[in-house]
N, C-alpha and C positions, 0 to 999 in steps of 0.2 A: 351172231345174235344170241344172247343171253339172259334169260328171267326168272327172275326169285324173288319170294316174297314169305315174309314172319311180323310178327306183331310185337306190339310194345304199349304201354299204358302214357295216357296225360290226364295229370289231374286235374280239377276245376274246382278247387277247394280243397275237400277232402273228400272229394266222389271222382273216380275214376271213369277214362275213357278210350277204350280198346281204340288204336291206332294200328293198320296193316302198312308197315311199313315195304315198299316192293321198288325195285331193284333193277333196272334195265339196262342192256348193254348193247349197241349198235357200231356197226363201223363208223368212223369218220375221225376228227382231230380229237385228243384226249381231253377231255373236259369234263367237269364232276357239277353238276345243277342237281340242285335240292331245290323240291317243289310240296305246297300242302300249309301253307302259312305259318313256316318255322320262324322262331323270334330268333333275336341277336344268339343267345348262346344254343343255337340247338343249328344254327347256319354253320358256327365256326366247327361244329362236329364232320364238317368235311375236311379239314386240316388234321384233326383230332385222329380219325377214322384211318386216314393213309398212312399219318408215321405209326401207329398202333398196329396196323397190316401188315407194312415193311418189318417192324423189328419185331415182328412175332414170327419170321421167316417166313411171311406169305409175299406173293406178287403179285404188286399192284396193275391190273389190267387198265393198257394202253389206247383204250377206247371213248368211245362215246357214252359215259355214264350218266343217266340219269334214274334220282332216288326220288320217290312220291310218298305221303303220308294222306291215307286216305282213314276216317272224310276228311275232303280238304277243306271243308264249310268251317272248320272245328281249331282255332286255335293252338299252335302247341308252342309248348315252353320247357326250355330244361334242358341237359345234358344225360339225362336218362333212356336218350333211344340211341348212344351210340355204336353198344352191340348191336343192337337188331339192325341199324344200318352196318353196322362191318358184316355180319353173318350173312344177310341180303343180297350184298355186294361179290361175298366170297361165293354165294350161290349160286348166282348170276355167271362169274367166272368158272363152274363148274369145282372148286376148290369142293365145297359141300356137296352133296346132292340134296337140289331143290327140294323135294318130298318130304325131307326131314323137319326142314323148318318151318313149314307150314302150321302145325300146331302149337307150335309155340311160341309162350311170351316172354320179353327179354326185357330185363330193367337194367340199365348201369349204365356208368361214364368208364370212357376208355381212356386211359392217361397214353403216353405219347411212346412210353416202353411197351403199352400194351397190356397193362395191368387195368385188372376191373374194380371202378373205384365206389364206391356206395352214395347216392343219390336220397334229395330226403324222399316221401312218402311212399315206402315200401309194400307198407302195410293196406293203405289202400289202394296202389293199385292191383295187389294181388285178390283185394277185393272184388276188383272190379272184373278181373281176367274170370275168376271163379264165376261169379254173375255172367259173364260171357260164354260159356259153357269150356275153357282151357282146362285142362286137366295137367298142361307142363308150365310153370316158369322158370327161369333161371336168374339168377340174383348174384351181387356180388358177397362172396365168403362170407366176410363179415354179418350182410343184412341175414342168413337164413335163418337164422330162429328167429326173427321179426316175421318173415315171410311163411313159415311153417306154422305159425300160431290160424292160417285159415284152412280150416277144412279142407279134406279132398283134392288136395293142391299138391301135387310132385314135386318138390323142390329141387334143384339141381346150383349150389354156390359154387363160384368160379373164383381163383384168384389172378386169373390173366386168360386173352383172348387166345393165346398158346391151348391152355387144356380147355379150353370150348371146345374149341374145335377139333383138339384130339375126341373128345367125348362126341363130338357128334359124326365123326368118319371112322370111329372103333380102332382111334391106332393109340398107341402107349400113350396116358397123361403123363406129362413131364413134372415132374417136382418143381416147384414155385414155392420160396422162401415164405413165411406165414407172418403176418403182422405180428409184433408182440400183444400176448394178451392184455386187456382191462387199458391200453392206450389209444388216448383218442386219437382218431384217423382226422391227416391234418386237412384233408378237404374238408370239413365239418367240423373243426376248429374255431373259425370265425361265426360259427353260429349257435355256441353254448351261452350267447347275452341276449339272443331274442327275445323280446318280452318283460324285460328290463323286473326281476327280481322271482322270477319263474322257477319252482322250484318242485320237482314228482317225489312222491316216497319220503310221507316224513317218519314211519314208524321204523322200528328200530328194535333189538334188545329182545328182552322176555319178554314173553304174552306178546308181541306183534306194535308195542308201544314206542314213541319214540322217547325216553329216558331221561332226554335233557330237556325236556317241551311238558313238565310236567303241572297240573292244575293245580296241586299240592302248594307250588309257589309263591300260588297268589294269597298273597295275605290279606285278609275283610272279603270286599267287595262281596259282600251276597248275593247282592239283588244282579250284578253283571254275571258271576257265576251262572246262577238260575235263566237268563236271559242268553247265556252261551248254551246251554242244557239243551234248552228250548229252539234253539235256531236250528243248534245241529239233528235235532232229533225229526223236527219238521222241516227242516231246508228254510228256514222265515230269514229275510235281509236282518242285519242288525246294527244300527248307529249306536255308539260310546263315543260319551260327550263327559269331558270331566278334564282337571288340571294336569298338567305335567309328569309327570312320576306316579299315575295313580291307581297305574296296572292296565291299560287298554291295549297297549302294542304287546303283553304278555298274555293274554285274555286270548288276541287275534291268532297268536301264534302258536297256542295250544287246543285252539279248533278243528283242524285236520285230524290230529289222533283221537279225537273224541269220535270221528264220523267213524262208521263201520266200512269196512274193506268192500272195496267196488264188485259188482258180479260181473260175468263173463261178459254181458253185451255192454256196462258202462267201459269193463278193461277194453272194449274192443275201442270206443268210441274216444276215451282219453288217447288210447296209444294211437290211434289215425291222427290226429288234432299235433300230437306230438311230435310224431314224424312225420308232415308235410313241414312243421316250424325246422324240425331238424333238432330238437330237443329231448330226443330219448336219452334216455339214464346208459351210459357205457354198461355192457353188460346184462342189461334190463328191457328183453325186447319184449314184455306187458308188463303196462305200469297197473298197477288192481289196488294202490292206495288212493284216498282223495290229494288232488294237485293243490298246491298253492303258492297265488300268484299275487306280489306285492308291491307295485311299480311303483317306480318314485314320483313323488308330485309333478314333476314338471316334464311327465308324459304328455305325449300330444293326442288327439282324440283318434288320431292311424296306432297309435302304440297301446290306445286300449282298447278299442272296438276293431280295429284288424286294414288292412288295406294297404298304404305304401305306394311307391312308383312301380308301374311294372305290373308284372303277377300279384296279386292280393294276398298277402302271409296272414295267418288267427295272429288278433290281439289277445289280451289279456285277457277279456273276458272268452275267450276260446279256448286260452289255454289254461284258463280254471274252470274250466267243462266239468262237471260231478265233481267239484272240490271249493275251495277258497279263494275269491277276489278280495285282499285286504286293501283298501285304500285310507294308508296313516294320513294324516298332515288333511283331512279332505277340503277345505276351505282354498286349501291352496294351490289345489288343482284348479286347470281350466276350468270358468263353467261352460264352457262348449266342450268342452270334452265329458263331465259330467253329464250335462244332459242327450249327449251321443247313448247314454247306457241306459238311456230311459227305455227303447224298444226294446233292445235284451233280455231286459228284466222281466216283461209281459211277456213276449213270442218263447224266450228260452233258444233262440238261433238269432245272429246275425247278417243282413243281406247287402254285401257291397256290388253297387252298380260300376261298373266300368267299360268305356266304349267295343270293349270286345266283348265283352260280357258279363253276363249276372256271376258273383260266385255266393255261396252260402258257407256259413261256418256255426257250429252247432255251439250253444253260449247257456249254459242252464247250469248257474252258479250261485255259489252262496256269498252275499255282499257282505264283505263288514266295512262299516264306516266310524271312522276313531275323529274326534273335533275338539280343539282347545273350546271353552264357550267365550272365549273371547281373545284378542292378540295377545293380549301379555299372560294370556293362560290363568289368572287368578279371580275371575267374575264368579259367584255363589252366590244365592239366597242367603246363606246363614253368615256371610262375614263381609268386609270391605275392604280388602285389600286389595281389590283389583283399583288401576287408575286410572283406566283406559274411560275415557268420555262415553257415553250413551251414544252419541252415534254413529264413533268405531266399533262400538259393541255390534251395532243395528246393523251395520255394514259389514261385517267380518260374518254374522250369523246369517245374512242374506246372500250370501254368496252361493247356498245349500237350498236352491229353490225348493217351493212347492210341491210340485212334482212329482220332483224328486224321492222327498223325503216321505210324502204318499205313499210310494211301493214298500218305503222302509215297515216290513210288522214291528216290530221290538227297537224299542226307544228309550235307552237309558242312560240315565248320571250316575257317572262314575264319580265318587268322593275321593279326597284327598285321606292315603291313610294316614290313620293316627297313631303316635307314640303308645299309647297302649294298646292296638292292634299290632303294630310291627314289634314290640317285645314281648307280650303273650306267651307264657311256656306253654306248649301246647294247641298254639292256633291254628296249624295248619289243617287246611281242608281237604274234603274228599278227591283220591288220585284220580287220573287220569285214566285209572282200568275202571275205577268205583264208577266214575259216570258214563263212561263209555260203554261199558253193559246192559246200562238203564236205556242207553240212547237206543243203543241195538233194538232192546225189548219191545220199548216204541215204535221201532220202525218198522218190525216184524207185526206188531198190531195192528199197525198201518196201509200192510202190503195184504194185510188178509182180508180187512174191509175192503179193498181196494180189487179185489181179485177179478178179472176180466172189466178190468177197465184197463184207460190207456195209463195211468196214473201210478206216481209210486210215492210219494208222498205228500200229503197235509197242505204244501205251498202251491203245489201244481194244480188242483181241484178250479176250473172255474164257479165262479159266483154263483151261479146258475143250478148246477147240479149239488151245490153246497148246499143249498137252500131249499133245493128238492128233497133228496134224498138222503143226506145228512143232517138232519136238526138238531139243535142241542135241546137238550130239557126243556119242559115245557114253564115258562116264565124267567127260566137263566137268562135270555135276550132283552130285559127291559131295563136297563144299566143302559145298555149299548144304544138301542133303539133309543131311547132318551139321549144319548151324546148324540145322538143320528139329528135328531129332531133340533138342539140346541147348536148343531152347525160344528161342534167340535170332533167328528167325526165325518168321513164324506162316504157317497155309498160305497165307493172302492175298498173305503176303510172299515166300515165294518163285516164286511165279508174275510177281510185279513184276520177281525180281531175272531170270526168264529174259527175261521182256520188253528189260529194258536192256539184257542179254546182248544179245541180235537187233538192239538198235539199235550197242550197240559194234563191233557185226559188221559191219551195215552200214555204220560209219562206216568201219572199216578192209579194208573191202572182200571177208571172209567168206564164204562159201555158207552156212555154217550156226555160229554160236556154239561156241567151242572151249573148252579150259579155262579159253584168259589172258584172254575176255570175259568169263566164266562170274566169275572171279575179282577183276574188274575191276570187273562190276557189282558184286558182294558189300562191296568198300571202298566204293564210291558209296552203297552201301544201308546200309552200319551202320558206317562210316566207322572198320573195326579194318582195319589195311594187312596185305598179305599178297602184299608181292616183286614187284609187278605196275607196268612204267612207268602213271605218271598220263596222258603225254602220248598221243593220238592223231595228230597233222599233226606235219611236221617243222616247224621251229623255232620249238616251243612251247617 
């Protein structure tokens, strides 16, 4: 008779859940039962576990084996407990001595040579073990500077079940061949398209900018510039609506380097969301830019709000957590899948029910939405080229409920540029460092108002505390209040439009939102002009 018992993490999202894997061995016919509500691939870690044993020069005991994962109330999933059941098992066999493994957590998959292969969400379960009071994990090679990013946490990387276990009985580690560096590991190969246009670390180059995503680009558009400023400065959704070629998908895609670099608790919260997807950057185990995430239209509402067969993987809007959701072409998306994004955008987390259970996944993103204003893309106030009947128009534009377009703060047409805009010697506008400092300044104005609250910027503020303790100027709200009262505003919406207000404020340096903010968000919000320059930086 034989017993050993060590721990190991399941995740439930991207929250973690200490698991005591233990290990028993009795006389009778040899047989291997796995007990504790393992799913399909955490079952076959019994096949996995014995040739990994065998060809690591251990011997597999001829006994009565049974392995338990307690609680056993608690669903597990995954190939991530196959050390702590081999370790267990050798314990159990006396191979180890039981007392060592006790304290410790063990994450990896065991390939069938016995090499320890890297498993996704490292990160948080080592969260989770640290929250448990663990002081040791062990990870595979590869994962430990992912796993060493949490505090107070002893890491030990293994490249095979071989030097475990030398490391845990004090006899010589054997040398074990090392992955080539910066090459992706092919267990996690098949899962660099999750998310379908998912993309961490757009900056790049000098000053921390990304070089080829530069604002400088965009030729005209002032009023989408000033409305890009403003999104990124206060987190505000932002819909661009305007023709074909007329700078929206360029606009979307020089937004992330405009944001300021993530701090320590957003890098913690991107790179968890990232590696439960299995989507960290080779090389890059904390992502601290803002993510951005671009799915192509004919995502389904599981590929942008999160969920799947099985286990529940973050969608899109998870894994543009503190970064960018661009969704081009938006008319063309589902509208169930659209309006799947409508709680997101209020809560800032997403809650998928499934008959095992609840999971949550953290969704606090910045929207951009880009829209032909009509099918054949040429509908304008100022010309008639478009051919498209009024009520393909009516139809193509209703596709972007209500709603929806409610959460959206900042609401702009984008023009078609013009021949003397795109020849101009000298037209280009302010780089992508110029506004990107301005943004920062804002956002550092923002976080000092904001100081001992839960809050960190302008868009997160509920209504409520807005209106208490934040007021704009005293008569700047009677524009608004008057749109309130004439029905072209709803109450949702003018608490947005003081919001922008606050960030315009902060952009131009304000103590508190004045009329020409107050006025300035209301064109941004319902895009009727009213006297108010677009530009905020000079030489826009």
């Amino acid at each position: 008779m034989g017993f050993a018992r060590t721990c190991s993490v399941t995740l439930v999202g991207v929250e973690g859940v200490v698991v005591e894997v233990q290990a028993d061995l009795e006389p009778g016919v040899a047989a291997f039962t796995l007990v504790g509500l393992p799913d399909k691939s955490l079952t076959e870690s019994r096949d996995r576990v014995r040739a990994a044993v065998v060809n690591s020069g251990g011997e597999w005991p001829q006994k009565k084996l049974t392995v338990g994962l307690s609680p056993a109330s608690v669903p597990k999933a995954g190939s991530g407990f196959d050390i702590a059941v081999a370790c267990a098992v050798l314990g159990a066999s006396e191979r180890i001595d039981p007392r060592v493994l006790s304290d410790i957590v063990m994450i990896g998959e065991l390939g069938l040579d016995g090499r320890v292969r890297p498993v996704r969400g490292i990160l948080p379960a080592v969260l989770a073990a640290a929250d448990a009071g663990f002081e040791q994990v062990v990870v595979p090679e590869c994962a430990a500077a992912e796993a060493a990013l949490v505090p107070g946490v002893s890491v030990l990387g293994v490249r095979s079940l071989r030097q475990l276990v030398a490391v845990l009985t004090d006899e010589p580690v054997p040398d074990e061949e090392p992955q080539e560096p910066d090459r992706p590991d092919p267990l996690m190969a098949g899962l660099r398209d999750l998310g379908g246009g998912a993309v961490t670390g757009t900056r790049g180059g000098p000053g921390g900018y990304d070089q080829g995503h530069d604002l400088a680009d965009v030729v005209g558009q002032h009023t989408a510039r000033t409305a890009v400023e403003v999104a990124a400065a206060g987190g505000h959704h932002l819909f661009l609506e305007g023709p074909p070629g007329a700078g929206k998908t360029m606009l979307a895609e020089r937004m992330p380097s405009v944001l300021p670099p993530l701090d320590r608790e957003a890098s913690l919260e991107v790179t968890a969301v990232h590696s439960v997807a299995g989507l960290l950057p080779p090389g890059r185990p904390l992502i601290d830019t803002a993510p951005y995430c671009a799915p192509h239209h004919s995502a389904t509402m599981q590929a942008l709000v999160g969920g799947g067969p099985g286990t529940a993987r973050p969608g899109a809007v998870s894994l543009s957590h503190r970064g960018v959701l661009f969704l081009d072409e938006t008319p063309e998306f589902s509208s169930k899948a659209l309006d799947a994004l409508r709680q997101p955008l209020e809560a800032g987390h997403v809650v998928i029910a499934r008959s095992a259970g609840v999971v949550r996944f953290p969704a606090r993103f910045l929207m951009v939405l880009a829209a032909n204003p009509c099918p054949c893309g040429r509908f304008s106030r100022t010309d008639d080229r478009c051919e498209c009947p009024p009520s393909a128009i009516r139809r193509y534009q209703a596709r972007l409920s209500g709603p929806l377009l409610d959460r959206v703060d900042l609401r702009v047409e984008v023009d078609a540029v013009t021949r003397r805009e795109l020849s101009a010697v000298g037209a280009r506008g302010e780089t992508t460092t110029v506004v990107a400092d301005r943004v920062r300044s804002a956002r550092e104005r923002a976080a000092a108002r904001f100081h001992g609250t839960p809050w960190r910027l302008n868009s997160e503020i509920p209504g409520r505390e807005l209106r208490s303790r934040w007021q704009a100027a005293p008569g700047a709200m009677d524009d608004a209040e008057r749109s309130l009262e004439r029905g072209v505003l709803t109450a949702r919406g003018i608490d947005r439009v003081l919001r922008v207000a606050w960030t315009v404020a902060d952009l131009s340096g304000h103590d508190r939102p004045d009329a020409g903010d107050v006025a300035l968000a209301l064109q941004l919000r319902t895009g009727v002009p009213r006297g108010v320059p677009m530009a905020i930086g000079a030489g826009v």
